[in-house]
Residue, then its C-alpha position, 0 to 999 in steps of 0.5 A: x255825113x255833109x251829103x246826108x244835109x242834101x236829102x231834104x232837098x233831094x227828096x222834094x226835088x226827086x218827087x217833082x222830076x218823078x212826077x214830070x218823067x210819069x207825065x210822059x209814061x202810060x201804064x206800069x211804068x208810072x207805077x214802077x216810078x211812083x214806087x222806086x221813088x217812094x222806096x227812095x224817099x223812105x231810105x233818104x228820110x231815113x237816113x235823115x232821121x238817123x243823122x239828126x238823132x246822132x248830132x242831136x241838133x237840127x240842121x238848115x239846107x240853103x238853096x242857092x248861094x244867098x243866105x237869110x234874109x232874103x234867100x230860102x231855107x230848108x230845116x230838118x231836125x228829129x220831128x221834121x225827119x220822123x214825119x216824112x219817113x212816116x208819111x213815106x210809109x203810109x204813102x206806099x201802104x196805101x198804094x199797095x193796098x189799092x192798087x188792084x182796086x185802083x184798076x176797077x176805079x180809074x180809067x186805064x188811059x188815066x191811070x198815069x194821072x193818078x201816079x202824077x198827082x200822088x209824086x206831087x202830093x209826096x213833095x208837097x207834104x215833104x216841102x211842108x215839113x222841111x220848109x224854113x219859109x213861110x211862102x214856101x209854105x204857102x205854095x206848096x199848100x196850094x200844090x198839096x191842095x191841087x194834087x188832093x183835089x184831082x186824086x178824089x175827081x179822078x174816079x169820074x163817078x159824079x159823087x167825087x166831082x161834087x165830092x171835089x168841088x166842095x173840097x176845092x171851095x172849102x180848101x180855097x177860103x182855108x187858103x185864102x185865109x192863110x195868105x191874108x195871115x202871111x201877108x199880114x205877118x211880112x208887113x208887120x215883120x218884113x221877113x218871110x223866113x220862119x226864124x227871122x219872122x219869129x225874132x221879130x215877133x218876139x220884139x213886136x210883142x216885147x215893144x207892145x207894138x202891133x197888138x191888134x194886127x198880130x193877134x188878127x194875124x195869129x188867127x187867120x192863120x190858125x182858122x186858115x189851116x183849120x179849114x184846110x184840116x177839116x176841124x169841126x164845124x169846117x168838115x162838110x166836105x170831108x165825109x164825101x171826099x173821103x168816101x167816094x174816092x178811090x180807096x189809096x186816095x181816101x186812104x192818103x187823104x184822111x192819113x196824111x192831107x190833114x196832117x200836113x197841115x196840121x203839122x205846118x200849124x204846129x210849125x207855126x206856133x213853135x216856130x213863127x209866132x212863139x209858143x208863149x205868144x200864141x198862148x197869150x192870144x187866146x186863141x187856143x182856147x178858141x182852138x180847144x172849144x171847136x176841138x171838143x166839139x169836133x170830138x163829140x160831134x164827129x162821132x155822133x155823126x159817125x154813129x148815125x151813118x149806115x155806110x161804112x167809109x163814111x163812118x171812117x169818114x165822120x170818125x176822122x172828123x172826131x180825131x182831128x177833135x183830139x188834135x186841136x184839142x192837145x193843142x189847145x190845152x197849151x202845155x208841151x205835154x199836150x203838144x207831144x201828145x197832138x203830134x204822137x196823135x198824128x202818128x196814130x191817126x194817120x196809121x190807124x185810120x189808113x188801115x181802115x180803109x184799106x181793110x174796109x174795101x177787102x170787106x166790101x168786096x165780099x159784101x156785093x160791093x155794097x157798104x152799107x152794114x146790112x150787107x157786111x154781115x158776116x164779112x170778116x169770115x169771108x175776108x179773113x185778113x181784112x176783117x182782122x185788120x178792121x178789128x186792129x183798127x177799130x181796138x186803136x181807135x176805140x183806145x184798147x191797150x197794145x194798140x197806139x190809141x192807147x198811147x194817145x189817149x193816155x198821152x191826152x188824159x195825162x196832159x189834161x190832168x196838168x192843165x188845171x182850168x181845162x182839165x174837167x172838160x177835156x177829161x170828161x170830153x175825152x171820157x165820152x168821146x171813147x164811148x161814142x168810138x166804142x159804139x160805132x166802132x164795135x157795132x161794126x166789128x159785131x156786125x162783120x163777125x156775125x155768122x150768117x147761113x148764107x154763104x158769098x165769095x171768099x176771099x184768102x191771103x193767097x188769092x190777094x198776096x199783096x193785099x195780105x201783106x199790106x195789112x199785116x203790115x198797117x198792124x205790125x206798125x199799129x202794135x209798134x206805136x203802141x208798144x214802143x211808144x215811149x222812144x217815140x215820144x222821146x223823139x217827139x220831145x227832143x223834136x219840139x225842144x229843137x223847134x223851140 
């Protein structure tokens, strides 16, 4: 059982080899190696959840022979486990689902690239997960950053080059932002490992020591990672990025980018800072203002767009809205519900892109709505996909948004002064997912006379299976949602 302790570290490591070894290679066997490592990973994360769910206590990987304060650190306990095996599978989903696109979109001579940067972007996610020191952190950050940033350019369209500079401007002053707060944060403390620095700010905040400089610091992590997570009114970059991309990427990016960071922010609240003194900055309240704008704002914009996957695009705006929010209700309630809503999300939204470029192939190519008229008959599978979709995000019962916004609702009603904003935000949000999303559904199931390619499970098998796979998951989030919940509770008990 001591091996199992070695995954952690094995994973992140096999993804960066994975991605030396495809730099040499040209054509398939990138591919082939981007596959079996992902398949690999999933089974090494896997086993990692399993271990950690039998002991029932979070374990520590120190790399090399020195130990804290000066050496690194991986953790692993039941959350950080559950959330690389859940990225692990979207990752695959989302390359399965494009990855006939993937031909049409990428050059051939550039097409290994394209398996390079998605190993790097798998280890970069994984390291955020695992990592117990807040450098670390910040590096692999940067390396997340870099791997996203040539996934949206490598289309080569002109919309993605400008799609990607916005991105590595936006993403660059996030960055920034959060090394000052790093930086800040060793000075104050004169450590770097996430456990160590977290002794020392409870004693800081006991002394009363340093009370300016630690609240400024708490902020400019918190706005840093916002940024980088595109929360409102951060988000300009995102629609283009998402929607100019290749379909794996905007697939990836929107379902696991934004989570990484947002799960090194919940990190860093339980596990740096303290929940009690991130709740006594105030700065969640700060979090949860721009939160509920993000819900109402993301989907207004969402509303007004005539283009498919910038709809998708702007809705993610809106439910990363739900996120901060949870996270600005400061109760634990409203933390399970946060990091359940990065599960749904990242599920959900993923099989929206996929399912919306099977949709747009039987349309000319085209994604404007007009032309989607009567899609999901020329598309079967694709159009029942979207409409799975579309029941999640809009909160309709068997799907995991459900789950979510009920964890949300259920949350809000235990938090007292903010429970009348956050009920009522929550309310008209939902109406505002309905009317984007069902206009959509309505549109793609509106007969029309005239008759274009169709399109069958036979024809695109792998395509076929992608999908029905991104809805098995959809539907067991949200119907067996109360062990995951579980899980995710007895996972921030062990980060507290």
């Amino acid at each position: 059982m001591d091996l199992i302790r070695n995954f952690p570290a094995i994973s992140i490591l096999l993804c960066l080899f994975a991605g030396i070894i495809s730099s040499g290679f040209h054509g398939k066997p990138a591919k082939y190696i981007n596959l079996v490592l992902i398949l690999t990973v999933t089974a090494l994360s896997a086993c990692t959840l399993g271990y950690t769910l039998h002991t029932g206590e979070a374990f520590v990987y120190v790399v090399g022979k020195f130990s804290a304060p000066w050496g690194n650190e991986l953790r692993a306990g039941v959350l950080e486990a559950a959330m690389a095996l859940f990225f692990c599978v979207i990752m695959l989903l989302s390359i399965c689902g494009g990855v006939k696109k993937l031909v049409g979109e990428v050059a051939e001579e550039k097409r290994f690239l394209y398996y390079v940067l998605t190993d790097l972007l798998l280890s970069s996610l994984l390291a955020l997960v695992y990592t117990n020191d807040l450098f670390t952190a910040y590096v692999f950050v940067e390396i997340n950053t870099i791997a996203a940033c040539g996934l949206i350019m490598i289309r080569q369209n002109g919309r993605t080059v400008e799609a990607a500079a916005r991105y590595m401007i936006m993403s660059l002053l996030g960055s920034g932002l959060l090394l000052l707060g790093i930086c800040m944060l060793y000075d104050i403390t004169g450590h770097l490992l996430m456990s160590n620095i977290r002794e020392s700010v409870i004693q800081i905040a006991a002394s009363g020591a340093y009370p300016i400089p630690l609240l400024v610091t708490i902020a400019l992590m918190s706005v840093g990672l916002a940024i980088k997570s595109a929360l409102f009114p951060f988000h300009t970059w995102l629609p283009d990025a998402y929607g100019y991309s290749t379909v794996s990427s905007a697939a990836m990016l929107s379902s696991l980018v934004s989570k990484g960071y947002l799960f090194l922010l919940i990190k860093i609240i339980y596990r740096v800072i303290g929940f009690e003194i991130f709740h006594d900055s105030k700065i969640i309240n700060v979090l949860f203002i721009f939160g509920l704008m993000g819900m109402i704002f993301g989907s207004l914009s969402a509303i007004k767009e005539n283009d498919v996957r910038r709809m998708i695009s702007f809705s993610s705006v809106a439910q990363i809205g739900y996120i901060y929010m949870g996270i600005g209700l400061g109760t634990k309630a409203a933390m399970i519900a946060s990091v359940f809503h990065i599960l749904s999300h990242a599920a959900t939204k993923s099989m929206l892109f996929i399912a919306a470029i099977g949709l747009t192939d039987v349309s000319g190519g085209s994604r404007k709505f007009q032309d989607l008229t009567g899609a999901a008959y020329r598309h079967k599978i694709a159009g029942v996909t979207f409409t799975a979709g579309a029941l999640s995000m809009v909160g309709i019962p068997m799907f995991s948004g459900f789950i979510s916004k009920l964890l949300f609702a259920q949350a809000a009603v235990a938090n007292q002064g903010k429970m009348l904003p956050a009920l009522i935000v929550l309310a008209v949000s939902t109406i505002l997912n309905a009317i984007y999303f069902m206009k959509t559904v309505i549109r793609i199931y509106t007969p029309v006379e005239e008759k274009g390619e169709h399109i069958t499970c036979r024809q695109e098998k792998l395509y076929a299976l992608t999908c029905i796979c991104f809805i098995v998951l959809n539907v067991i989030l949200g119907v067996l949602s109360q062990p995951i919940v579980d899980w995710i509770q007895a996972g921030l008990d062990m980060f507290a």
